[in-house]
C-alpha angles and dihedrals in degrees: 000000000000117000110244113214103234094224087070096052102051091040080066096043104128111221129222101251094046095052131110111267099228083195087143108084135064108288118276096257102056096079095056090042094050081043097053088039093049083050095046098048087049093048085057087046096058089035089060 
């Protein structure tokens, strides 16, 4: 691999308050608890 100076990493750095809001979609936790509900119904399911 290249070597990245380190300068130029952090010049094109993004901070927080300049970002994009991605405000739009459903919240960050809905994907992993759909997930651990989808499991659990299938580990009862399996159970049964």
């Amino acid at each position: 691999m290249s070597e990245v100076d380190a300068n130029l990493l952090s010049a094109l750095r993004i901070d927080g308050e300049q970002r994009e809001d991605n405000g739009g979609g459903p919240p960050r936790w809905l994907w992993p608890a759909l997930a651990g509900v989808l499991l659990v119904a299938l580990l009862a399911g399996a159970a049964w």
